[in-house]
C-alpha angles and dihedrals in degrees: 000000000000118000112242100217128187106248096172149007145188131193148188123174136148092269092052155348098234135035078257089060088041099064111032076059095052092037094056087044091245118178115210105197122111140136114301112261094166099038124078105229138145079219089056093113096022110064136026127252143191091230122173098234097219122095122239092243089052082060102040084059096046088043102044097231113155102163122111125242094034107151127214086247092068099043091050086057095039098057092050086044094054091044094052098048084046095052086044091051090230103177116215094266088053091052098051095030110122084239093069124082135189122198119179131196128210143141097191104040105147105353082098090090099045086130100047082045098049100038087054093044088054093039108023115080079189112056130257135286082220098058105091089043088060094076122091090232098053096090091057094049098042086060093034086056104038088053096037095240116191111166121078109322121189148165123218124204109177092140109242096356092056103106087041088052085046092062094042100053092051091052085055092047090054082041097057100043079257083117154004092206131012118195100210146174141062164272140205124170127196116282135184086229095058095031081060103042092056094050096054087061092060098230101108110112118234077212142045100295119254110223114215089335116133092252104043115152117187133312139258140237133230140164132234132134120216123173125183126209112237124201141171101250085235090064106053096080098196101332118139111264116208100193136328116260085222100166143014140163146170129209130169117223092199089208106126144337091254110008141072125240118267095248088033094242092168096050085040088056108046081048100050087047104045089057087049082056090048097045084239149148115226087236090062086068103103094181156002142217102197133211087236103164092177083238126132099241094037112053089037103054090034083056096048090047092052089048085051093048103041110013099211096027133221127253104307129184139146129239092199097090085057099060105355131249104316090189115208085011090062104091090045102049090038087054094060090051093056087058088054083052097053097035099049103028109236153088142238127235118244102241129230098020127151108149140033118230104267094228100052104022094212130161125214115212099285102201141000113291136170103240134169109245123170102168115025122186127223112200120200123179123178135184112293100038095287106159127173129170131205121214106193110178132192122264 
């Protein structure tokens, strides 16, 4: 069977604007969160953020975007989208060939503008600019049209594992004939709805979250888009490759609406199966970027499901301490973290980290080291049980 290989990527995240950025930032064990100074929140002082410190209006300019109604959600993508096409050197009749796809993933897509859309609908007799961005969808068809997209086109809401289910999805679309080439990934930006609902759940951190570490207290959120070009490797006629998508899966726990399972069946599963996908041994897993929310639930059951997996399990950290949880934007971005990781042979150090949990002892990546890896793991893990699991392997 045909390899499916990553051609290209584009990012945007609070610690830069480029894969470059990205990593310098990761390298040097930056954390991005801070107090909002773009966002309008009654949290804005309260609690920290990963927040992209560029105004809407800064990237409407850069990315010459003059239609009204636009929300944050979808410059945030656009400007990852342009940026991956670009890296994989798609040309205009790639792009709109029936044999290219492009599958997003996002949570949050136009709540972002609850306010703009509720203000005009009190005070407009005549609608609103902001009515056709409040759809889900309307991220994926903003791009579709402005690039004149014809092949299958989706959206993907799973909650936290969206972007991850994105790419999957796109590795199974080259897999099944579907597509020579899938752009796929995903994007979420702050919003008051979301801002609000976590709160409500009382499992945001009034500090910079602690992944897996004994005192852990919540988690925080944060914004970013990344996509990654996928081709068939018989397709890529000389390009650069930057890793092998060799294995994926998604499983449900159906434990809870916002919990994981006590022996993290569902995390257990999508990474079982995810090695099936790939043909490997759990010890050939050199490291993983884990879900690792900072949460209670989370860091504690992914922790039992590695130690059920593996047994004594691989170099593990979060990235999450680095940028915050970027929700349906998670898998992607941590994808193209995994890549750093393979290309450049190293990890990165979970930040903020004392203590191990008492009931699992284990020890998140503590600083930045140069380390053969050959296959690296991305966990993501949404509401509902959703769990899906990333295999990327060296070329």
């Amino acid at each position: 069977m045909s390899k499916i290989v990553v051609t290209g990527v584009g990012i945007i995240t609070p610690l830069g604007n480029t894969l470059r950025q990205n990593r310098e930032a990761l390298k040097d064990g930056l954390c991005a969160l801070s107090s909002i100074e773009i966002f309008d929140s009654r949290y804005a002082t309260l609690l920290p953020f990963g927040e992209i410190k560029t105004t809407n209006q800064n990237f409407k300019d850069q990315l010459n975007v003059s239609e009204p109604g636009v929300t944050r959600t979808t410059l945030l993508a656009l400007h990852a989208f342009e940026q991956a096409i670009t890296d994989s050197g798609l040309s205009a009749e790639e792009i709109q060939s029936f044999d290219t796809g492009f599958i997003s993933g996002t949570t949050v897509g136009g709540m972002c503008i609850s306010d703009e859309l509720y203000h005009d609908a009190n005070h407009n007799k005549v609608g609103s600019a902001y009515l056709n961005s409040y759809d889900l969808g309307s991220v994926s068809i903003y791009i579709q049209k402005r690039y004149g997209i014809q092949g299958i086109t989706d959206t993907f809401n799973t909650a936290c594992s969206s972007s991850a289910n994105a790419l999957m999805y796109g590795a199974r679309l080259i897999q099944n004939g579907f597509a020579k080439r899938v752009i796929a990934g995903g994007v979420d930006s702050l919003a008051k709805f979301t801002i609000n609902g976590f709160n409500s759940l009382n499992i945001l951190s009034s500090a910079p979250c602690r992944p897996f570490d004994a005192e852990r207290s919540g988690l925080n959120l944060g914004e970013g888009s990344a996509f990654l070009v996928l081709e068939k490797e018989e397709e890529v006629k000389g390009k650069k490759i930057y890793a092998e998508l060799s294995g994926w899966a998604n499983t449900n726990d159906a434990f809870h609406p916002s919990s994981i399972s006590d022996n993290g069946e569902g995390p257990y599963l999508a990474m079982k199966k995810a090695l099936e996908v790939a043909g490997l041994q759990p010890n050939q897993i050199d490291f993983i970027n884990t879900h690792g929310t900072g949460t209670e639930n989370n860091d504690e059951k992914e922790s039992i499901a590695m130690q059920r997996l593996f047994q004594t399990p691989p170099a593990f950290a979060s990235t999450k301490s680095n940028i915050g949880h970027t929700l349906g934007a998670a898998g992607g971005i941590e994808a193209a973290f995994c890549l750093l990781n393979l290309i450049h042979q190293e990890v990165y150090p979970s930040l903020h980290f004392s203590h191990p949990i008492e009931t699992t002892g284990l020890y998140p990546v503590p600083q930045y080291e140069k380390k053969t890896i050959h296959h690296v793991m991305s966990n993501s893990f949404g509401f509902g049980g959703n769990c899906s699991s990333l295999v990327f392997s060296k070329v």
